[in-house]
C-alpha positions as CSV (number, residue, x, y, z in Angstrom):
1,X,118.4,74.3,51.5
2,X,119.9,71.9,54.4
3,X,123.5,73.4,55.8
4,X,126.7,71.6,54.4
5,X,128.5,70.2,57.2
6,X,131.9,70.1,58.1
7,X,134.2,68.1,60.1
8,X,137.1,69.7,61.8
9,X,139.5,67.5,63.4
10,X,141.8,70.0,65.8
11,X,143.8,69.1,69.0
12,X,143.7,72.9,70.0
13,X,140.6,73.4,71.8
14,X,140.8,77.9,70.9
15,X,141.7,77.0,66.9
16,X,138.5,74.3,67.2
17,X,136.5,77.4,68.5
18,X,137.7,80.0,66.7
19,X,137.2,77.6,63.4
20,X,133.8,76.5,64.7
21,X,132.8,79.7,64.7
22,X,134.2,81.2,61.3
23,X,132.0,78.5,59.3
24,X,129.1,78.5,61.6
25,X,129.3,82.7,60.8
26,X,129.0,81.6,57.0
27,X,125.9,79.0,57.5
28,X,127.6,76.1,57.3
29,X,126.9,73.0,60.3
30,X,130.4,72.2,62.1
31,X,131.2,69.2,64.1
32,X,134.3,69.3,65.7
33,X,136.8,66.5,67.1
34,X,140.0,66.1,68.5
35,X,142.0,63.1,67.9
36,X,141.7,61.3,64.8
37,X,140.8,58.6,66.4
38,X,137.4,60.9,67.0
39,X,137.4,62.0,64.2
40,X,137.4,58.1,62.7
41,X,134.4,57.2,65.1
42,X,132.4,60.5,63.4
43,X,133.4,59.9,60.1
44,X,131.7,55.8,60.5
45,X,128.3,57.6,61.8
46,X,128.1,60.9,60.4
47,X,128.2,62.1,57.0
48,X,130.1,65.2,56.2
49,X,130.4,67.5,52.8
50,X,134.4,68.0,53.8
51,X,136.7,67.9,56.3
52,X,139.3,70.8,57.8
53,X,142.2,68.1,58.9
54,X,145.1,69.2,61.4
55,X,148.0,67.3,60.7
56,X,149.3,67.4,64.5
57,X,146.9,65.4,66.2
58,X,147.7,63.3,69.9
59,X,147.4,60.4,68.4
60,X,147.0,59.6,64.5
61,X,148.8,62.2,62.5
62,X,146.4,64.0,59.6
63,X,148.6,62.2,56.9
64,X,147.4,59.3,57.6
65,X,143.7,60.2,59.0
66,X,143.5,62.1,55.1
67,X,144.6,58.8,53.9
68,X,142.3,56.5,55.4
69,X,139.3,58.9,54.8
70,X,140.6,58.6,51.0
71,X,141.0,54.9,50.6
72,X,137.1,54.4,52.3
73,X,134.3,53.7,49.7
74,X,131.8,55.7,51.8
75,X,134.0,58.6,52.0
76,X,134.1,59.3,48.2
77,X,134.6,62.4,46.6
78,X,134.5,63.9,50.4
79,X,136.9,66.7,50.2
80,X,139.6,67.0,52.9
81,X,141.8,70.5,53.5
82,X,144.6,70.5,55.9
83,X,145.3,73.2,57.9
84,X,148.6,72.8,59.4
85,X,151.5,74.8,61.2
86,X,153.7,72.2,58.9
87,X,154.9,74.4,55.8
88,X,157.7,73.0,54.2
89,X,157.4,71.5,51.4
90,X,158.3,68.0,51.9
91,X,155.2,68.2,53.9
92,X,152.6,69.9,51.5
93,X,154.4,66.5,49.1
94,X,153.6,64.4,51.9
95,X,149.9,66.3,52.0
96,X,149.2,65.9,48.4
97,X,150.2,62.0,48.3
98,X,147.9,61.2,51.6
99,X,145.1,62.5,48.8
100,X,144.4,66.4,50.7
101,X,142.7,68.6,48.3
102,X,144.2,71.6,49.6
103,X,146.7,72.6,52.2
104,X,146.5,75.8,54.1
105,X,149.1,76.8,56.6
106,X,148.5,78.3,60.1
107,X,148.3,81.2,60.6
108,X,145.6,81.8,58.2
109,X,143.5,84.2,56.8
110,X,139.6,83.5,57.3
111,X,138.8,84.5,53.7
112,X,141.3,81.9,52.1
113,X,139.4,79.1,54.2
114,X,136.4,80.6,53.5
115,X,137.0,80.5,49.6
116,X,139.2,76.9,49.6
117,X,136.1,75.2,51.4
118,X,133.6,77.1,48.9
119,X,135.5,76.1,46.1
120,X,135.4,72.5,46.9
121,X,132.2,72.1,48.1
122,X,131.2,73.6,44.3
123,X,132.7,70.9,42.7
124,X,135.9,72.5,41.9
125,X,139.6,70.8,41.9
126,X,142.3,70.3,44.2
127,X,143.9,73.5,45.8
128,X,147.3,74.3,46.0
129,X,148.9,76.6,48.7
């Protein structure tokens, strides 16, 4: 059975690692980038199953990386969770209406990414945290 891969856009080179390695743990192929500007230039080569989207990023902010990833025809149906230090809840609005399917806020627990990203990459619906 090939490996679902996933995108992770993080600025914060340990949380990229520590990320990386959580999914790679649970079988799953992980390309990381960040900028969203990166992660843009991946995203036009690359195919990915779903994407783990920080929202503080150096140079495009996640709302709108999630947004353009949503409004691309190739992109379809690719899930996108953000995992974000932002928790208020003008931002998990501004999460939902840039088209996220599921917003997780840092710190987080490994098994609620774990089951978010299994749970979406099933088939199941949006996720809200």
């Amino acid at each position: 059975m090939k490996k679902k891969r996933i995108l992770i856009v993080e600025d914060e080179v340990s949380l990229l690692k520590l990320e990386t390695i959580l999914l790679t743990v649970k079988g799953y192929e992980v390309v990381g980038a960040s900028s969203g500007n990166e992660a843009l230039e991946k995203l036009s080569v690359e195919a990915f199953d779903l994407i783990l989207l920080d929202i503080m990023l150096p140079d495009i902010d996640g709302y709108e990386i999630c947004r353009r990833i949503k409004e691309h025809p190739r992109h379809l149906g690719i899930p996108v969770v953000m995992l974000t230090a932002k928790k208020s809840s003008e931002d998990q609005e501004r999460g939902a209406s840039s088209g996220a399917d599921a917003y997780l806020t840092k710190p987080f627990k490994s098994a609620m990414i774990i089951e978010v990203i299994e749970r979406l990459l099933a088939g199941g619906s949006r996720v809200k945290q």
